[in-house]
Structures are given as C-alpha cells and as structure tokens.
PDB file of the backbone (N, CA, C, O) and the ligand in Angstrom, with CONECT records:
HET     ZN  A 101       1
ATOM      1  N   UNK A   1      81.393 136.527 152.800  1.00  0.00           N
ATOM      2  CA  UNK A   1      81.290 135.074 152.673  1.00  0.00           C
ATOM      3  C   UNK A   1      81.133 134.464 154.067  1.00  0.00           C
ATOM      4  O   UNK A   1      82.092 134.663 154.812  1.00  0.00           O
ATOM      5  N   UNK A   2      80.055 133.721 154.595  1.00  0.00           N
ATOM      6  CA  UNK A   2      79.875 133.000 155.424  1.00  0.00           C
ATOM      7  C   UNK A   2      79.864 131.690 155.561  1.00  0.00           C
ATOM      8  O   UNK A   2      79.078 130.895 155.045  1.00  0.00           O
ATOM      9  N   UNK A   3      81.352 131.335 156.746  1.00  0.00           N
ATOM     10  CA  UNK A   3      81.401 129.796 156.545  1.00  0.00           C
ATOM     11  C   UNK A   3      80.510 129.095 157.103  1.00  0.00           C
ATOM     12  O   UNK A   3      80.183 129.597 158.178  1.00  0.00           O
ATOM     13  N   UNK A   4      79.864 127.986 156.815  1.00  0.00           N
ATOM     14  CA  UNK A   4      79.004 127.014 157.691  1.00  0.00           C
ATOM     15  C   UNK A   4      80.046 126.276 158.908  1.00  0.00           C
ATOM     16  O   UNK A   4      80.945 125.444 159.033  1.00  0.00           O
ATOM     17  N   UNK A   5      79.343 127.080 159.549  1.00  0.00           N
ATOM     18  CA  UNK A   5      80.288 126.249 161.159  1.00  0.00           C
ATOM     19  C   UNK A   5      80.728 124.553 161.161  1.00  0.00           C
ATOM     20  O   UNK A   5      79.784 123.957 160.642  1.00  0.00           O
ATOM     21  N   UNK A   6      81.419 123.932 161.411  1.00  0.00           N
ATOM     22  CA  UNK A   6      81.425 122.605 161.181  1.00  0.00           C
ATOM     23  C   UNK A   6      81.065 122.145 162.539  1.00  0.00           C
ATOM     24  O   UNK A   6      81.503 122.511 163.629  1.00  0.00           O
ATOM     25  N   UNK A   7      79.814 120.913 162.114  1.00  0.00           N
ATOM     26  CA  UNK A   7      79.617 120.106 164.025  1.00  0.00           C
ATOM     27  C   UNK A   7      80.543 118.969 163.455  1.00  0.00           C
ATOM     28  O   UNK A   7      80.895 118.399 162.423  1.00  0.00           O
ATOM     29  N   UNK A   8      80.743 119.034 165.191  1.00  0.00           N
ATOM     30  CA  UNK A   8      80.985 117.953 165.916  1.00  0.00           C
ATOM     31  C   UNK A   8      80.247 116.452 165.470  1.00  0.00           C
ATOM     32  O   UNK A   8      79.245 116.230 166.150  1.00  0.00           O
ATOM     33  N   UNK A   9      80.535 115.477 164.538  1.00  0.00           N
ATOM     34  CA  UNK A   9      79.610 114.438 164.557  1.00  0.00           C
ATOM     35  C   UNK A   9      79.256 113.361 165.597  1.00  0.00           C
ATOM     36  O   UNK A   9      78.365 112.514 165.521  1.00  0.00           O
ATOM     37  N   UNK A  10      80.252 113.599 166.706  1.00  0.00           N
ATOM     38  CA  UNK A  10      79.979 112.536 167.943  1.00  0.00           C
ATOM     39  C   UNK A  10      78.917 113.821 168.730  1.00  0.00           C
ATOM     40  O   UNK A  10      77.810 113.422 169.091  1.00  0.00           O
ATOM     41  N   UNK A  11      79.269 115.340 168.986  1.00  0.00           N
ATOM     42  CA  UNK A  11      78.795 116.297 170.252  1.00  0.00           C
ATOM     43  C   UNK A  11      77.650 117.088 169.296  1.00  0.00           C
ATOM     44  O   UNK A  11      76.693 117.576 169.897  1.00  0.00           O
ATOM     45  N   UNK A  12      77.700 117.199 168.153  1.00  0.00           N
ATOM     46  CA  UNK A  12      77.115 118.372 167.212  1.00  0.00           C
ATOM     47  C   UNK A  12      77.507 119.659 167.953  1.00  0.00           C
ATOM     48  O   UNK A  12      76.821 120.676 167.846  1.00  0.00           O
ATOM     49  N   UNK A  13      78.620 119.605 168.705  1.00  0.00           N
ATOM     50  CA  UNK A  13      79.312 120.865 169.017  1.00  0.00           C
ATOM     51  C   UNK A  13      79.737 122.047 167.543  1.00  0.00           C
ATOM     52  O   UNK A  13      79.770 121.674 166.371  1.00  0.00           O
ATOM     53  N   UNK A  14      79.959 123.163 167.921  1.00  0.00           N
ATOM     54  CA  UNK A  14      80.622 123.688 166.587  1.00  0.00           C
ATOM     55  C   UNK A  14      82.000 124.511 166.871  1.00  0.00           C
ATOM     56  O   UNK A  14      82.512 125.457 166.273  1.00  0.00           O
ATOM     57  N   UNK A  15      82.422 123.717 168.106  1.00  0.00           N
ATOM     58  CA  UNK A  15      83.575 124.654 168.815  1.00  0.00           C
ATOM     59  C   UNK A  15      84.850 123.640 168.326  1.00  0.00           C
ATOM     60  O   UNK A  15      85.584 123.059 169.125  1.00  0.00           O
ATOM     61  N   UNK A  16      84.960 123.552 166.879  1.00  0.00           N
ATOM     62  CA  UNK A  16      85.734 122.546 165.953  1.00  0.00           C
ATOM     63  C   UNK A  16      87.161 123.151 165.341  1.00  0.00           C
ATOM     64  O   UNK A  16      87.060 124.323 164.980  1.00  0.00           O
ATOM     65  N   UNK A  17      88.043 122.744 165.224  1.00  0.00           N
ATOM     66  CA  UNK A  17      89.571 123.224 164.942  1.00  0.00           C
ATOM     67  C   UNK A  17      89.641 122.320 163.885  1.00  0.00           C
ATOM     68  O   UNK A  17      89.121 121.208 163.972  1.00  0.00           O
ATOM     69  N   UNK A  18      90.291 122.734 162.804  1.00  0.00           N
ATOM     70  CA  UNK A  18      91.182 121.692 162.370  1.00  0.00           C
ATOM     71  C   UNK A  18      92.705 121.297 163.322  1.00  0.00           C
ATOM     72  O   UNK A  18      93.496 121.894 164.053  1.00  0.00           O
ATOM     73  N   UNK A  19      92.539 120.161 162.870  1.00  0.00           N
ATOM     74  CA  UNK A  19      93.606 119.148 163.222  1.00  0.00           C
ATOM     75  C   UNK A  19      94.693 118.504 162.840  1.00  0.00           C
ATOM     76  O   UNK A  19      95.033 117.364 163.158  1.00  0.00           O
ATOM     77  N   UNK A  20      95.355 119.429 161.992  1.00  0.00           N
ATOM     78  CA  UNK A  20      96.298 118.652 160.860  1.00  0.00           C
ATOM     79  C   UNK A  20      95.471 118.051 159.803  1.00  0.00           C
ATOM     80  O   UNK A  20      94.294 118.351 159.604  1.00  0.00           O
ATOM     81  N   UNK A  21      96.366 116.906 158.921  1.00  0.00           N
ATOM     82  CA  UNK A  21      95.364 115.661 158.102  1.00  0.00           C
ATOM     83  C   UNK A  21      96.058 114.541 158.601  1.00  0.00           C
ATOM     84  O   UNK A  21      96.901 114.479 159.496  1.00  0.00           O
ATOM     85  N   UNK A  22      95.502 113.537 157.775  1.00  0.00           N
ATOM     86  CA  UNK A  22      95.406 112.116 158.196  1.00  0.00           C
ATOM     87  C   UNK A  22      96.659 111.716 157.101  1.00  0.00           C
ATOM     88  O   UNK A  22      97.085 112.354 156.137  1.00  0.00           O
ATOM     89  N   UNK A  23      97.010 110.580 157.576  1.00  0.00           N
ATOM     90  CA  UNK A  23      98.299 109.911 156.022  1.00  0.00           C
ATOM     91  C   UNK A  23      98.013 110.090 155.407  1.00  0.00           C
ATOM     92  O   UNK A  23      98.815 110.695 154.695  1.00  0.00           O
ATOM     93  N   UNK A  24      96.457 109.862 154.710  1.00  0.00           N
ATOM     94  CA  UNK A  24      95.984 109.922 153.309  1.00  0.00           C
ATOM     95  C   UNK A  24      95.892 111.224 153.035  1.00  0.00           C
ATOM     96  O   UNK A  24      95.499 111.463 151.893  1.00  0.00           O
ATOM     97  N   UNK A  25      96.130 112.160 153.725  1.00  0.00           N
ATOM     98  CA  UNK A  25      95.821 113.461 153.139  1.00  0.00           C
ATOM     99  C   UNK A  25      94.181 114.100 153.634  1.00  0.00           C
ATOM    100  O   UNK A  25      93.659 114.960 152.923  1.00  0.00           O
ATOM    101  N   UNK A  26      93.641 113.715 154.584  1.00  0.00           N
ATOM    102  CA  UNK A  26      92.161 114.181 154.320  1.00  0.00           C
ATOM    103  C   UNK A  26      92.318 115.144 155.842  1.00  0.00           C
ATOM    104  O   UNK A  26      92.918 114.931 156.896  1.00  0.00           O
ATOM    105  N   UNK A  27      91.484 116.241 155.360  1.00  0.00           N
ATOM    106  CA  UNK A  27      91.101 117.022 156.730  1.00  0.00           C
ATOM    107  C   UNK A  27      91.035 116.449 158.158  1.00  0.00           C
ATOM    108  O   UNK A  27      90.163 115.583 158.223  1.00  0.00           O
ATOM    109  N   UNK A  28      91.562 116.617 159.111  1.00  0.00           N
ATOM    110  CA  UNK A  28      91.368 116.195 160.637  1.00  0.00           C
ATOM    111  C   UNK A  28      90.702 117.319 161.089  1.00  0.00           C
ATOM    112  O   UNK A  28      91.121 118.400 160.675  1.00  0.00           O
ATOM    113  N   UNK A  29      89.660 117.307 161.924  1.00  0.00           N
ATOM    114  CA  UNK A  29      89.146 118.090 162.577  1.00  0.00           C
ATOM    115  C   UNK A  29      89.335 117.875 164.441  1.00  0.00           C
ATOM    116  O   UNK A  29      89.531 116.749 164.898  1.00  0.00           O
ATOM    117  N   UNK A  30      89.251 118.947 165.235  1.00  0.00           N
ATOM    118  CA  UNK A  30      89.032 118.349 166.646  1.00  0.00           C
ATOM    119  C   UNK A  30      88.035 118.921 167.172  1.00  0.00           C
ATOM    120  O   UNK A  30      87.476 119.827 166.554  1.00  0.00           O
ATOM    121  N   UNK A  31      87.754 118.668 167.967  1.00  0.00           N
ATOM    122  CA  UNK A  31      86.344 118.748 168.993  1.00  0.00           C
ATOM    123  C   UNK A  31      86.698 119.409 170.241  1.00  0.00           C
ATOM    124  O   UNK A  31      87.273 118.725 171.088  1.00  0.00           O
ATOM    125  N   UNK A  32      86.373 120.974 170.559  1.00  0.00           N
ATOM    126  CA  UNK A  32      87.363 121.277 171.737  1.00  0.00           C
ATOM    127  C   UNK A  32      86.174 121.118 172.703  1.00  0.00           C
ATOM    128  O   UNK A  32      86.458 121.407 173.865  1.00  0.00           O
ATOM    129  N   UNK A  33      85.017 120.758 172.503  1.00  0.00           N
ATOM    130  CA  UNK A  33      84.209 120.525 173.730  1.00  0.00           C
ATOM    131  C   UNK A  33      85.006 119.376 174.719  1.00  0.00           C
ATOM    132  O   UNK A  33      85.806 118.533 174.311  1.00  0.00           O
ATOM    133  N   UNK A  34      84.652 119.538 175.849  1.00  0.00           N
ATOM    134  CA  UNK A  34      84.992 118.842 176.649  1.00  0.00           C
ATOM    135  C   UNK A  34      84.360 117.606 177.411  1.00  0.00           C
ATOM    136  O   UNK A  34      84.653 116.818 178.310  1.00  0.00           O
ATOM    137  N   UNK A  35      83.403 117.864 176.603  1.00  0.00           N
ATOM    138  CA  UNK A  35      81.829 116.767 176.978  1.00  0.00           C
ATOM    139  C   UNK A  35      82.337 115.825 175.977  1.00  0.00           C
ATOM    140  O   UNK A  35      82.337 114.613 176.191  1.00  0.00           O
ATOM    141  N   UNK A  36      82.855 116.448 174.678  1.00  0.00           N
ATOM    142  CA  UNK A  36      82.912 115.167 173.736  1.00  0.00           C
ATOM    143  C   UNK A  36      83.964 114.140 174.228  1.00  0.00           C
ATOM    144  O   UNK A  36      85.037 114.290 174.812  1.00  0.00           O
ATOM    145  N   UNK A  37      83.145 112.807 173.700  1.00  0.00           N
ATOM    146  CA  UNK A  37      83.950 111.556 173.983  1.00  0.00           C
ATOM    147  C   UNK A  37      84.894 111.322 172.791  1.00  0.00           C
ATOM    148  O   UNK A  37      85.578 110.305 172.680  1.00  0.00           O
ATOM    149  N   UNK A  38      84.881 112.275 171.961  1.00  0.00           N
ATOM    150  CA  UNK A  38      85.153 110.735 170.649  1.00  0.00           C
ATOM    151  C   UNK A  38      86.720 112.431 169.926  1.00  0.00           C
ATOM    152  O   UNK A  38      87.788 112.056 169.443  1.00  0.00           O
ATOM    153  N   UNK A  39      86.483 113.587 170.026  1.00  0.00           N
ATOM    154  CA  UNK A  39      87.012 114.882 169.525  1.00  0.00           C
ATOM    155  C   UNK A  39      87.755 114.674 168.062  1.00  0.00           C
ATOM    156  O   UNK A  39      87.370 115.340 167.101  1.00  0.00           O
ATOM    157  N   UNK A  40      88.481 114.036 167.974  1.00  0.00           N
ATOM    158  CA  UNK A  40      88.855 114.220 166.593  1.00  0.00           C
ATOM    159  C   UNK A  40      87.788 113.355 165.577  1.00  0.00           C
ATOM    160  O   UNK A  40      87.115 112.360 165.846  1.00  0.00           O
ATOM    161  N   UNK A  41      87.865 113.899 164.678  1.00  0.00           N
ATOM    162  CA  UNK A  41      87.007 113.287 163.355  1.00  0.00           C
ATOM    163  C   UNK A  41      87.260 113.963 162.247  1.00  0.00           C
ATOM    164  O   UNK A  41      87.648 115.129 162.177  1.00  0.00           O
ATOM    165  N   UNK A  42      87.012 113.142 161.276  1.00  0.00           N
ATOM    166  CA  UNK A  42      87.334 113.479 159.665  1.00  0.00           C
ATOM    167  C   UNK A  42      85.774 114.073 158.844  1.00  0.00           C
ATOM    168  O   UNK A  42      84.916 113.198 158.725  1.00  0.00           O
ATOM    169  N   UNK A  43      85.560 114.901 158.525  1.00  0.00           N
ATOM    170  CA  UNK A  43      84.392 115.548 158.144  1.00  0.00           C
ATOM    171  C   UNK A  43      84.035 114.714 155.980  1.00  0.00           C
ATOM    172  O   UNK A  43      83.028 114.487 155.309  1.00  0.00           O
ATOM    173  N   UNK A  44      85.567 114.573 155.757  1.00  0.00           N
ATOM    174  CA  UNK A  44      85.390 114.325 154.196  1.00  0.00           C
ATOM    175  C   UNK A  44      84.584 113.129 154.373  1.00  0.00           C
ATOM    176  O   UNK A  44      84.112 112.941 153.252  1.00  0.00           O
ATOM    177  N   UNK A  45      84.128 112.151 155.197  1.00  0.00           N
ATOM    178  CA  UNK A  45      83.249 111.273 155.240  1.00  0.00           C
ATOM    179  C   UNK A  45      81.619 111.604 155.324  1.00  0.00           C
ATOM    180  O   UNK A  45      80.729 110.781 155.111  1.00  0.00           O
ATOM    181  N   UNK A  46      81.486 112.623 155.586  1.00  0.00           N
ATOM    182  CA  UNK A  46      79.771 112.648 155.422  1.00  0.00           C
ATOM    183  C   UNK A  46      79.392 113.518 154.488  1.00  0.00           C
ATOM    184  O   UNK A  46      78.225 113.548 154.097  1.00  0.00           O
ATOM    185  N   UNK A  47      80.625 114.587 153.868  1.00  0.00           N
ATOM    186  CA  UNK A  47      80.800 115.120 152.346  1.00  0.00           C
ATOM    187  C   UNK A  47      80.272 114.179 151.027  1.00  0.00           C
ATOM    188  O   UNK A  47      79.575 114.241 150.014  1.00  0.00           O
ATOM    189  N   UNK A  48      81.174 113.221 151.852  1.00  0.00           N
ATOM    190  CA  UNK A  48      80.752 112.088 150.301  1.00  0.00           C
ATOM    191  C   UNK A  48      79.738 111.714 150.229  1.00  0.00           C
ATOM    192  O   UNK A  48      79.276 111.349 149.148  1.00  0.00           O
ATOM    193  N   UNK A  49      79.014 111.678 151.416  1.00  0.00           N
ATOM    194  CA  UNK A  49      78.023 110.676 151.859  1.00  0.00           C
ATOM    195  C   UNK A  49      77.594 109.686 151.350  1.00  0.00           C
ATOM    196  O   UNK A  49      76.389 109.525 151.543  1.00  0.00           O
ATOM    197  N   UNK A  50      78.136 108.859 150.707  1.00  0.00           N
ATOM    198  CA  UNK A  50      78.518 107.279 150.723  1.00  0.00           C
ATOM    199  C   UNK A  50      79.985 106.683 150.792  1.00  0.00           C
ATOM    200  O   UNK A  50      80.851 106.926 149.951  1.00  0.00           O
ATOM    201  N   UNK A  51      80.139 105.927 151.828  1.00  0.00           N
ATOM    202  CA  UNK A  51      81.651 105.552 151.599  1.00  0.00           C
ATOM    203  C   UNK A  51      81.884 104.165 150.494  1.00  0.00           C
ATOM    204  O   UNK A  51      81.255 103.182 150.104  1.00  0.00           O
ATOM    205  N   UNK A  52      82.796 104.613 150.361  1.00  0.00           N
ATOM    206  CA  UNK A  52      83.368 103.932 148.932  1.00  0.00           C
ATOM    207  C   UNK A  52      82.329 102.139 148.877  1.00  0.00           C
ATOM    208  O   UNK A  52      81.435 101.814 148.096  1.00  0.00           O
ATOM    209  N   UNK A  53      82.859 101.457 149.866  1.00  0.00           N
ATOM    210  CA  UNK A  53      82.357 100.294 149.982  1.00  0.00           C
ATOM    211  C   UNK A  53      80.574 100.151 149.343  1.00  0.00           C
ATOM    212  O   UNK A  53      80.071  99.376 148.530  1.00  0.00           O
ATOM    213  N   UNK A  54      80.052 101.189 150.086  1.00  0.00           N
ATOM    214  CA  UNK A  54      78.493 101.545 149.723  1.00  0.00           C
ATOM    215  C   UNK A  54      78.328 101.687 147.931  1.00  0.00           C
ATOM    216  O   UNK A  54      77.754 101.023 147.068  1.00  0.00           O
ATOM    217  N   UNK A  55      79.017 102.706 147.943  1.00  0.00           N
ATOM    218  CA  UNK A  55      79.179 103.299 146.512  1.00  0.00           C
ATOM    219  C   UNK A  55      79.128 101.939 145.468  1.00  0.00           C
ATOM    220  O   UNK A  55      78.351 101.815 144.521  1.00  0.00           O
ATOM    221  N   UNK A  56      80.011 101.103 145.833  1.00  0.00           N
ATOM    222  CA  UNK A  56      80.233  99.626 145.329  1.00  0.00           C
ATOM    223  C   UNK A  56      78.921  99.076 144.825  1.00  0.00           C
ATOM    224  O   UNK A  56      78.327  99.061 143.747  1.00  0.00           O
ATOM    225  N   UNK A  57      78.700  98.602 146.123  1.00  0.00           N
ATOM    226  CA  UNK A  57      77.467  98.107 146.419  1.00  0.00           C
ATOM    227  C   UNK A  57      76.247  98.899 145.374  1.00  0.00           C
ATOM    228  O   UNK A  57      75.947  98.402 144.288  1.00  0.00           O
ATOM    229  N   UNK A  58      75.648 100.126 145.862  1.00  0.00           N
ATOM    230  CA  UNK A  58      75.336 100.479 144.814  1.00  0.00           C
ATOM    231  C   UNK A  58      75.611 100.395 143.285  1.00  0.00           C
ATOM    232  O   UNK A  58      74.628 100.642 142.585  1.00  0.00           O
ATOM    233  N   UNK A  59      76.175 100.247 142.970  1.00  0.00           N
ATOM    234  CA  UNK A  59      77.012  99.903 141.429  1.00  0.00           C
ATOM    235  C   UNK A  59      76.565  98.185 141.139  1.00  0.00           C
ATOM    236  O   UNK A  59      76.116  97.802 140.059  1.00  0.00           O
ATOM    237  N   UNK A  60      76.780  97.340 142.256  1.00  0.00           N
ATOM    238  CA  UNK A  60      76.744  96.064 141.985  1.00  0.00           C
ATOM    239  C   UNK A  60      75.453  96.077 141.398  1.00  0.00           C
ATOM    240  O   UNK A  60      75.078  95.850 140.248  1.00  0.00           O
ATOM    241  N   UNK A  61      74.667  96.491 142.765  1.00  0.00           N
ATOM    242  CA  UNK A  61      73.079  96.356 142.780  1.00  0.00           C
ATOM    243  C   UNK A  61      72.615  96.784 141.694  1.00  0.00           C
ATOM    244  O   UNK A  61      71.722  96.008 141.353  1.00  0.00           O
ATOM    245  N   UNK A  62      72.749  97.693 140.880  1.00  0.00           N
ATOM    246  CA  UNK A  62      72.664  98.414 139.465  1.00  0.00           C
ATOM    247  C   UNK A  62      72.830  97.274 138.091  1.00  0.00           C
ATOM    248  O   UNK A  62      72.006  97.090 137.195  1.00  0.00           O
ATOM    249  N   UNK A  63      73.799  96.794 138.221  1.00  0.00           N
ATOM    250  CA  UNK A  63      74.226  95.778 137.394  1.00  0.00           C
ATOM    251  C   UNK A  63      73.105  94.661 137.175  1.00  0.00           C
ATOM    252  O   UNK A  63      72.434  94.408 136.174  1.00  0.00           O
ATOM    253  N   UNK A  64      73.130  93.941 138.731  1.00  0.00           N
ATOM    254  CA  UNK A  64      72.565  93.110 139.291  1.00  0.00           C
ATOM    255  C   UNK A  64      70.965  93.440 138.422  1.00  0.00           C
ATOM    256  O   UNK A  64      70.337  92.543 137.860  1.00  0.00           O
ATOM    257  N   UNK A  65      70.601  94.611 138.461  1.00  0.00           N
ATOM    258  CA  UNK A  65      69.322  94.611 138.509  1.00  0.00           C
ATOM    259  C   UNK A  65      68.588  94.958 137.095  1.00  0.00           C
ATOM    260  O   UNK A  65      67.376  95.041 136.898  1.00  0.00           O
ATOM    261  N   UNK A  66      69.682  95.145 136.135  1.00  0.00           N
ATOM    262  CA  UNK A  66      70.115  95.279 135.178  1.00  0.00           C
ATOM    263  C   UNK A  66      70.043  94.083 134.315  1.00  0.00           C
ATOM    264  O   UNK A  66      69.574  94.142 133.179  1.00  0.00           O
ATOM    265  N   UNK A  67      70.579  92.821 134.927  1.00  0.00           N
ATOM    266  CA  UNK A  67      71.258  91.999 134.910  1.00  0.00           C
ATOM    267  C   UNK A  67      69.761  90.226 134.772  1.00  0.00           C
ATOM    268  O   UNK A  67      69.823  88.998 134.723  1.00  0.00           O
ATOM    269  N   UNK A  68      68.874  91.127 134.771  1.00  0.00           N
ATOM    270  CA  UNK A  68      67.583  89.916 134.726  1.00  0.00           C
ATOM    271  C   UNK A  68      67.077  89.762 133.355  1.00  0.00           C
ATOM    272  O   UNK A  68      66.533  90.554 132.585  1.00  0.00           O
ATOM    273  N   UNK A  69      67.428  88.439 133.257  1.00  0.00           N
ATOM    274  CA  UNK A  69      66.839  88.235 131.434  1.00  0.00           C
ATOM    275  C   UNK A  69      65.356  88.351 131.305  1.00  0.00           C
ATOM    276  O   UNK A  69      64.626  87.973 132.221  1.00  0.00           O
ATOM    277  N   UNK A  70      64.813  88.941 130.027  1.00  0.00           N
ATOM    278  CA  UNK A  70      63.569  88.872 130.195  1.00  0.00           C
ATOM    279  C   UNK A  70      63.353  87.368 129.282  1.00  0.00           C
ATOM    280  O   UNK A  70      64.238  86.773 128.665  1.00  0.00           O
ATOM    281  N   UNK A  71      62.337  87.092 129.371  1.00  0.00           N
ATOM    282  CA  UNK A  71      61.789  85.817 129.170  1.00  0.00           C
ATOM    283  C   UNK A  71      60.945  85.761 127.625  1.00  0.00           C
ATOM    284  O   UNK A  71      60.392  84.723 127.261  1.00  0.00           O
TER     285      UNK A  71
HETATM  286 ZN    ZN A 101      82.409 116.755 169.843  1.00  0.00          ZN2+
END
C-alpha cells in the first residue's frame, strides 16, 4: 500500500508530520521545511473541497434557480 505523500499547501513541500488535531477534532499537519512561512495546516479542507459556507451557497443557488416561475 502506497501512501500519497501529503504537500505542504503554503511550500508544496512533502516533508509533512502530523501535528496533533485541532479542538474540533480535525487532522493538524506541520511543515518541517524551513522555507515555509505559514507550517502548520489542516489538510481536511481541500479533502472537502468546498467549505461549508460554499457548499451553502451552492444549495441556495440551486433553489434560486429552481425557483423561476415560468410564465
Ligand atoms: Zn510548507
């Protein structure tokens, strides 16, 4: 079984640790490059790839568009 290396989303480094988690419970990752500015980051955000708010939005827009009487 081969894992897919995880990048870095600030370095696209792949020299990545986990990091504990966050309050909510979600994966922490760190960034052991030393170039990177930003090292820790949460990866379950580009998993989803829409964050919730978006997701919304999408849904509204659906409705919305849904939502035109025909004549
Ligand atoms: Zn990095």
């Amino acid at each position: 079984m081969i894992l897919e290396p995880i990048h870095c989303p600030n370095c696209d480094g792949i020299e990545v640790i986990k990091h504990g988690t966050t309050a909510d419970g979600k994966q922490r990752y760190f960034c052991q490059s030393s170039e990177c500015s930003r090292r820790t980051f949460i990866l379950q955000y580009t998993y989803a790839g829409y964050s919730p708010e978006v997701k919304q939005q999408i849904s509204n827009m659906a409705i919305n568009g849904s939502d035109i009487p025909n004549p």
